[in-house]
N, C-alpha and C positions, 0 to 999 in steps of 0.2 A: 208354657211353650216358649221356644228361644226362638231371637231370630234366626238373620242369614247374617255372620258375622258382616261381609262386606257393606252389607244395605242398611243395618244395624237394628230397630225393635221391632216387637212384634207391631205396631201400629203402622210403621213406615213399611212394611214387607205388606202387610195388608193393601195400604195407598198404591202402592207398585203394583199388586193382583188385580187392583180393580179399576187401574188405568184413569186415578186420579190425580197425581202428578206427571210431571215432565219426565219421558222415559230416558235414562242416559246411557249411553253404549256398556259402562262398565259396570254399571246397576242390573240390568237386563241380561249380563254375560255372567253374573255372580250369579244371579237365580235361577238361568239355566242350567250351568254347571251345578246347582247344589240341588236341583232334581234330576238332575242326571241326562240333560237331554242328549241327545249325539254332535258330535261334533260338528256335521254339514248344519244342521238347524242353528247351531250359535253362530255359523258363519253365517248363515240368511241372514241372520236376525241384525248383526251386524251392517250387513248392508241394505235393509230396509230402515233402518236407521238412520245409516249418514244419507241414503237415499231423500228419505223425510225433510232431511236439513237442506238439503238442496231443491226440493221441491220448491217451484215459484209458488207466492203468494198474490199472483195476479190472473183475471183469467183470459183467454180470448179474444179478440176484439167483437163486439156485440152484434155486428152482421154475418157471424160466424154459425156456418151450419149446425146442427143436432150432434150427425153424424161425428163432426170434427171435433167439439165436446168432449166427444164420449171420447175419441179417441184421446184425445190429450191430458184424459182424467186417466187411460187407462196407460200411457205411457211414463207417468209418474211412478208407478206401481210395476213397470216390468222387471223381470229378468233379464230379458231379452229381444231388442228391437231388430228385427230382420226387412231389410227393404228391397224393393227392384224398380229401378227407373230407366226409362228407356229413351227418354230423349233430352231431358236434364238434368241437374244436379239435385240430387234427394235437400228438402230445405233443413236438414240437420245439419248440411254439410258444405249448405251454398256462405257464400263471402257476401258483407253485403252491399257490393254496388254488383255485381251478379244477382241478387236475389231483387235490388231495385230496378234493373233491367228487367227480369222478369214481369213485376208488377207493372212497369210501365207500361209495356206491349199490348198488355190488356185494355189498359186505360184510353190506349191509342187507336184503336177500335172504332168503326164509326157507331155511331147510338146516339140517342135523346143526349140533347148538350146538359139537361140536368143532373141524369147519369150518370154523364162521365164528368162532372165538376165534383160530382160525391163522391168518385172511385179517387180522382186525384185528392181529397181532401182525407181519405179516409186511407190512401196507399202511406203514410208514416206510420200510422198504430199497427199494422198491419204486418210495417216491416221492423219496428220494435220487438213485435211480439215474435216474428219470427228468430232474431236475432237471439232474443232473451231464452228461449226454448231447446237455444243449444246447449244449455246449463244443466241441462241431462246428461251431457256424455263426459264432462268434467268431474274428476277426484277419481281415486284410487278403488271406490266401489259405485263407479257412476254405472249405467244399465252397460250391460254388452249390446254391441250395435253393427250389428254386418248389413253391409251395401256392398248390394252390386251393383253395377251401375254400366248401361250398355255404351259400347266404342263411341257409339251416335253421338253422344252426350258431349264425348271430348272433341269431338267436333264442330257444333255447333255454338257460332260465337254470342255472346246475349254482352251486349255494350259494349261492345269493340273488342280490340284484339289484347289493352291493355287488361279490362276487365277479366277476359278470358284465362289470359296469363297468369294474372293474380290467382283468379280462383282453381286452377290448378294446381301450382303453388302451393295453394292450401291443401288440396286434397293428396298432394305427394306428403306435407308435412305429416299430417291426422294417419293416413296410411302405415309411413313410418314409424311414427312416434308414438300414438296414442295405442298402449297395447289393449284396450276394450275395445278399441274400435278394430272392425276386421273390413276394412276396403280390398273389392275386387273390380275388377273390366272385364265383362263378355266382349270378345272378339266379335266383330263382323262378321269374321270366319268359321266361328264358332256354330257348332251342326244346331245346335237350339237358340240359334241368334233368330231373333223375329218370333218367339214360339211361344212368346208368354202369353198366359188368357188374358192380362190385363199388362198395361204398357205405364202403371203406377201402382205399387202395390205394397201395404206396410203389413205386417203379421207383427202383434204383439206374442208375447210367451209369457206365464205369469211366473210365479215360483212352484205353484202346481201345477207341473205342466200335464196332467190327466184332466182338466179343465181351465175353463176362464180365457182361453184362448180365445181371440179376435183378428179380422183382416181388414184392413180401410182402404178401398181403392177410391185412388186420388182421382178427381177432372178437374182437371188443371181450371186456373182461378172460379171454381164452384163448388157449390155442394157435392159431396162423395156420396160413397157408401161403406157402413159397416156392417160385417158377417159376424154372427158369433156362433152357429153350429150351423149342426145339420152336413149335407151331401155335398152343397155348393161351396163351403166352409173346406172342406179335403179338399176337391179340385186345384182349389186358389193355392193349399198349403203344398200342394204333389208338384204342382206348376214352378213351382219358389225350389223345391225342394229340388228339381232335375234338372232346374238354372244354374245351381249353384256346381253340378256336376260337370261344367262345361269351362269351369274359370282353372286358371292356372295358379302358380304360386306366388306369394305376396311380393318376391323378387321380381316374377314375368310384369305385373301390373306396375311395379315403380317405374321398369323400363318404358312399359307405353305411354303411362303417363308425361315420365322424360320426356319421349320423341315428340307428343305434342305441345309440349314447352317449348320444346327446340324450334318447330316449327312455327311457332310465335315469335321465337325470339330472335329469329335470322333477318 
């Protein structure tokens, strides 16, 4: 028996079947192509690949819920990250002295002074881990990642007005330029402004999208929850899905975005 000329003998075409070496994009796309698969599957296959390489090698920080876990094992693995935030900035997308305001508000709280000695001691890994997690939506086959994200959000200032600044800034850039990412803004105005079931809401999509789907809704600095079927599973998908009917085009959201710069910056 001959090999696959590109991979070369029958022993090493063996080791590639049985996923006992290091799989290389152009090893994997030669054994595709010489049994014939279709073209979309060597494109998958392609980007569960460079996906792979980009994968962090760290996990969590250890007071980190089940739920939020599961989700960040299953967002290494999407197709496609679809979110809805309603009075923040989604943390894929926050800057981070924005994302350290956030964490501090909490910490500012009153509660047991041991408590909150541990939330302050524990807010840097916290926001490490946040920062480093945006390393999903970088490279040319990072996941697809559409946010919406409600008017409220650009309104609401989290560390002053420089912070705020900044971090719009950022979300004009990412909008603009990062063509996986798809950023929008629900209007105020907007007839399905206020209508979401949930006011923080992630929907993973895998590469099968006939299964494996999941939803995480967020409470803010706590334990969430993840769906993965069933009744209440559609609800949350129909909710996202008839939000997203209400946004305008990626020109109209540069604009608002603007005005709220502008209005920071006068």
């Amino acid at each position: 028996m001959l090999g696959v000329p590109e991979i070369g003998s029958v022993p090493t075409l063996s080791r590639y079947e049985n996923n006992k070496v290091d799989l290389k994009s152009d090893k994997v796309v030669a054994l595709l192509s010489f049994y014939g698969a279709p073209h979309k599957d060597i494109e998958e296959a392609r980007d569960c690949l460079a996906r792979s390489k980009q994968a962090p090698g760290w996990a969590p920080p250890a007071d980190t819920s089940d739920a939020f876990r599961a989700l960040f094992a299953l967002e290494s693995r999407a197709k496609v990250i679809r979110v809805y935030h309603e009075s923040s900035i989604p943390g894929m997308l926050q800057t981070r002295a924005y994302a350290r305001s956030l964490m501090q508000e909490f910490t500012r709280t009153p509660r047991e002074e041991d408590l909150r000695r541990k939330h302050l001691t524990d807010l840097d890994e916290r926001l490490e881990f946040r920062m480093r997690r945006q390393a999903l939506l970088e490279g040319d086959r990072g996941v697809v990642y559409e946010a919406l994200i409600a008017e409220a959000a650009l309104l609401t200032q989290r560390g002053g007005s420089a912070a705020q600044r900044e971090q719009l800034r950022h979300l004009f850039n990412v909008a603009e330029n990062k063509p996986r990412v798809h950023l929008r803004v629900l209007p105020g105005s907007a007839s399905r402004a206020g209508s979401a079931l949930h006011n923080a809401m992630t929907l993973i999509k895998p590469y099968d999208e006939e299964k494996g789907r999941a939803l995480y809704l967020e409470s803010r600095n706590r334990g969430g929850e993840l769906i993965a079927e069933g009744a209440e599973l559609e609800a949350y998908v129909l909710s996202l899905d008839e939000l997203w009917l209400d946004v305008g085009s990626k020109e109209e959201t540069l604009e608002l975005i603007q005005h709220y710069i502008d209005r920071l910056s006068g």
